[in-house]
GUVOPA-631593 format. One line per field, with one value per residue (C-alpha): y negated, x negated, z negated; residue in three letters; residue number from 0. Coordinates in steps of 0.02 Angstrom, whole numbers. Each point is the difference from the previous one (the first is absolute). Layout:
N
y [Y,...]
x [X,...]
z [Z,...]
aa [ALA,...]
i [NUM,...]
This chain:
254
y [1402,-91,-25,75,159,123,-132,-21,187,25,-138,34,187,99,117,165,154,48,-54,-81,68,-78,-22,-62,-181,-46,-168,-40,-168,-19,-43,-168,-104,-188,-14,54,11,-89,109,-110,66,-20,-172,-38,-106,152,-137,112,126,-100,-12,169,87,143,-130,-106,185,85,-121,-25,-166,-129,-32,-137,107,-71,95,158,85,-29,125,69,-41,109,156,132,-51,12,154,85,-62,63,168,12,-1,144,-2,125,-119,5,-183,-89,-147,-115,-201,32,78,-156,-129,79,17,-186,-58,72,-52,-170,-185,-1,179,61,-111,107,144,0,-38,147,122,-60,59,174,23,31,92,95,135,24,1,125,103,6,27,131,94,-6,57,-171,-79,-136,-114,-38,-84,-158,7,-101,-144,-19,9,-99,-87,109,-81,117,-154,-25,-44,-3,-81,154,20,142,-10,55,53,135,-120,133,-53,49,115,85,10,74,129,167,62,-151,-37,-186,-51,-172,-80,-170,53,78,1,143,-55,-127,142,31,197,43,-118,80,170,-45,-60,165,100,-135,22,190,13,-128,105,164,-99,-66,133,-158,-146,-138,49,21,-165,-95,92,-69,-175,1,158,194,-54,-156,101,137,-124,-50,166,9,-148,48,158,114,156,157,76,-169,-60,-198,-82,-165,-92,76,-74,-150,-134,87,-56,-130,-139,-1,206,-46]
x [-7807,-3,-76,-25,-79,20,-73,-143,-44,45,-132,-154,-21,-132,-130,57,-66,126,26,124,122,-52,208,28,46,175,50,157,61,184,-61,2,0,4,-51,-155,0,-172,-60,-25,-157,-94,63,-88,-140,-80,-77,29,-87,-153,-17,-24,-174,23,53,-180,-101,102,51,-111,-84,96,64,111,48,-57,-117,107,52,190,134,51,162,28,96,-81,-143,92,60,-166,-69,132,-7,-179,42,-20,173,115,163,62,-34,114,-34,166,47,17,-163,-88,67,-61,-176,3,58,-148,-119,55,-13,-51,72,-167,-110,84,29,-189,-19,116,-120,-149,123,19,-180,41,151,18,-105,87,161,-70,-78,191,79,-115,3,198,24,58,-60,-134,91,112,-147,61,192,-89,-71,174,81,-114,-139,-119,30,32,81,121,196,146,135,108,-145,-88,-170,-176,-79,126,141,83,172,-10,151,-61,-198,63,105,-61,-66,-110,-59,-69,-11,75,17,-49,-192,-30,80,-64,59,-148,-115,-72,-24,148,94,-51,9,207,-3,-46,113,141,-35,-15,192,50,-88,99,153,-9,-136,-38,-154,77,158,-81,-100,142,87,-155,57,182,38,57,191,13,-108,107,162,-87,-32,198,36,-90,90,-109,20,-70,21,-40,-169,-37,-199,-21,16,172,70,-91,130,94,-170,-12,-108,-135,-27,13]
z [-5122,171,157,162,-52,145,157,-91,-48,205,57,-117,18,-122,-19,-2,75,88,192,78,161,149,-1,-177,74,58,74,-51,88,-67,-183,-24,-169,11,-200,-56,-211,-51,-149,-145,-65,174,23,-196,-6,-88,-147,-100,85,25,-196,-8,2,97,148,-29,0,151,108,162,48,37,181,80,137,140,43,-7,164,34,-34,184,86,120,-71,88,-86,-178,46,48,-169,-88,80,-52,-189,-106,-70,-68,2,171,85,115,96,37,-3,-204,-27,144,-121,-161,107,43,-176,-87,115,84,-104,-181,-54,120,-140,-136,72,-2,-196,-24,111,-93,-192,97,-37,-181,19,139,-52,-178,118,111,-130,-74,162,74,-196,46,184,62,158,-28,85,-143,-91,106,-98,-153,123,61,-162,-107,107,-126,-134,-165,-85,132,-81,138,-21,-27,-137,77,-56,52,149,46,-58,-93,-107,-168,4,139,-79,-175,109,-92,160,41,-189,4,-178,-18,-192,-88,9,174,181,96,131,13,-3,181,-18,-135,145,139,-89,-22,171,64,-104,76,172,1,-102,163,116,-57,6,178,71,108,-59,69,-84,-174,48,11,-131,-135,55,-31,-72,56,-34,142,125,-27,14,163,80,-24,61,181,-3,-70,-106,-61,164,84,-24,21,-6,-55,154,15,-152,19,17,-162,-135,-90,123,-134,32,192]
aa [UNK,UNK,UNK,UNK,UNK,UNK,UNK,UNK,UNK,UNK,UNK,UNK,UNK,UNK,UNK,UNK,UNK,UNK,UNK,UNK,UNK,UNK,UNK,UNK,UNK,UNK,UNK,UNK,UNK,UNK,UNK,UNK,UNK,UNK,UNK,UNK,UNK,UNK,UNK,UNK,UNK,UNK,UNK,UNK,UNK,UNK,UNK,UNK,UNK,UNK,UNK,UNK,UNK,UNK,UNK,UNK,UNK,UNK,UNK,UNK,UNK,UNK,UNK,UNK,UNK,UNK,UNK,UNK,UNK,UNK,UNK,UNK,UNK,UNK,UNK,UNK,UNK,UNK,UNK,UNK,UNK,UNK,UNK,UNK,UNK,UNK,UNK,UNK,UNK,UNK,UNK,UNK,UNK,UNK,UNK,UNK,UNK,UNK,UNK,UNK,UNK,UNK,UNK,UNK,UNK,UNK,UNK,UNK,UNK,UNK,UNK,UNK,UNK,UNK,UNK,UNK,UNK,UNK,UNK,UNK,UNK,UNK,UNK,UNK,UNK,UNK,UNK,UNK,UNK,UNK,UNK,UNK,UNK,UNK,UNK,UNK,UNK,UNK,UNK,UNK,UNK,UNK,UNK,UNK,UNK,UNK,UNK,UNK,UNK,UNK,UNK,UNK,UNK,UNK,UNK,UNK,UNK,UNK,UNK,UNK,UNK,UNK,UNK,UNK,UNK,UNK,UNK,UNK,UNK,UNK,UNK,UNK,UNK,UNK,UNK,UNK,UNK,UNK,UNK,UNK,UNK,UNK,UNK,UNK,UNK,UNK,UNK,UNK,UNK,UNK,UNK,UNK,UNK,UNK,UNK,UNK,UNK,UNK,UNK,UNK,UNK,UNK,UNK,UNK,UNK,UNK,UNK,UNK,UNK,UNK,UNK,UNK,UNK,UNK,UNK,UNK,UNK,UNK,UNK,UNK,UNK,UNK,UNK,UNK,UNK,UNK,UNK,UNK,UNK,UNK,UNK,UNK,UNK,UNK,UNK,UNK,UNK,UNK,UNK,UNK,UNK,UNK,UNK,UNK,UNK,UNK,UNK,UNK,UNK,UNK,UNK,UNK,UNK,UNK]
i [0,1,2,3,4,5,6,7,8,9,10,11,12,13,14,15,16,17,18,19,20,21,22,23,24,25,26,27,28,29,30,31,32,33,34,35,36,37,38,39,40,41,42,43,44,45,46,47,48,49,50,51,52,53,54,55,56,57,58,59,60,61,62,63,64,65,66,67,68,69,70,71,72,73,74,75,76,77,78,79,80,81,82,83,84,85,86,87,88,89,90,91,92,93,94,95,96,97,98,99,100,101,102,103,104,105,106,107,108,109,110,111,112,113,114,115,116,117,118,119,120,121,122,123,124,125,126,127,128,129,130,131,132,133,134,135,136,137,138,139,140,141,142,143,144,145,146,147,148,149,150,151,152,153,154,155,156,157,158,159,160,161,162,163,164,165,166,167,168,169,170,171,172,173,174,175,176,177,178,179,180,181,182,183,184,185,186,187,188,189,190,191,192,193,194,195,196,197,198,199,200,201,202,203,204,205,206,207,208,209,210,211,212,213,214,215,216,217,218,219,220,221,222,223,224,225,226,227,228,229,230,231,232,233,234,235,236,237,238,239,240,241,242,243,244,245,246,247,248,249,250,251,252,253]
């Protein structure tokens, strides 16, 4: 598994019931990355993808663009729109999160970025069916655009496959239950997927008792978040959030 997986759950928002503070966002100015990871499966060329029927019966009409208003620039704007979304996971507003906003939505990731919102048609609602069956907040459903650009065939190159890009060691764990053999991978099965992804998330949540934690945690595993939370001084008694153990990931979680 790879990618940026937290800025993008932190930019996109969902639709939960819930409402947000009118405090949840923080600007945190002394964050600064100079290397932004480019997740492989967004940067794809999604042929694949276009083979596929589901894409030709869910995808919207066809627009260059152009004719779409621009993404604002001035932060207090991003921030008010942010603070309007019905989210559960806390959001914060800093440099990190601004880049991850511009990435999506500046040059030809905008074009994609697009295709991939059109795919959501199809499967957000069997991930929100799952997730809101489960407990988890809504906003989750965008972990699988990050992860595999919504594409259930979708093969890292650390061979974690489908569209929650689950490694077979950790989808045959007893407590997740993919079945993997010579004749099926269920882990190219959008609802037994996204049915392991919530059991996943929830065993990260109860670990870390934080999302953004557990989020980051389902990119590079409980063990190195847990190495980093010690690395930035933290402890049982001494409680770190992501941005505190930021510089201590791996620059692909970043």
């Amino acid at each position: 598994m790879k990618k940026i997986i937290l800025a993008f759950c932190l930019t996109l928002g969902a639709a939960m019931s819930a409402t947000a503070a009118p405090n949840i966002l923080s600007v945190t100015e002394s964050l600064s990355d100079s290397t932004m990871v480019i997740p492989t499966d967004v940067e794809a060329e999604l042929l694949d993808l276009q083979r596929n029927w589901y894409l030709q019966n869910y995808t919207v009409a066809e627009r260059s663009g152009a004719d779409l208003p621009n993404v604002p620039t001035d932060d207090e704007v991003i921030i008010q729109r942010l603070q309007s979304l019905p989210n559960v996971i806390d959001m914060v507003f800093n440099k990190e999160v601004r880049a991850a906003i511009d990435f999506y939505t500046t040059g030809k990731r905008r074009a994609l970025v697009e295709k991939l919102l059109a795919l959501s048609l199809y499967y957000y609602p069997i991930f929100e069916n799952i997730l809101d069956r489960e407990g988890l907040p809504l906003e989750l459903k965008h972990l699988a655009v990050v992860e595999s650009a919504l594409n259930p065939n979708a093969t890292s190159r650390a061979q974690a496959v489908g569209l929650w890009q689950f490694m077979d060691y950790t989808a045959c764990d007893r407590q997740i239950g993919l079945e993997i053999n010579s004749y099926v991978d269920e882990r190219r099965d959008p609802i037994r997927s996204t049915e392991a992804a919530a059991t996943y998330l929830k065993q990260l949540y109860k670990i870390f008792g934080d999302w953004h934690l557990a989020i980051a945690a389902y990119n590079c595993g409980p063990g190195t978040v847990n190495k980093a939370i010690r690395r930035a001084g933290g402890s049982d008694t001494v409680k770190k959030t992501f941005w505190d153990i930021f510089y201590f990931l791996p620059k692909e979680t970043r």
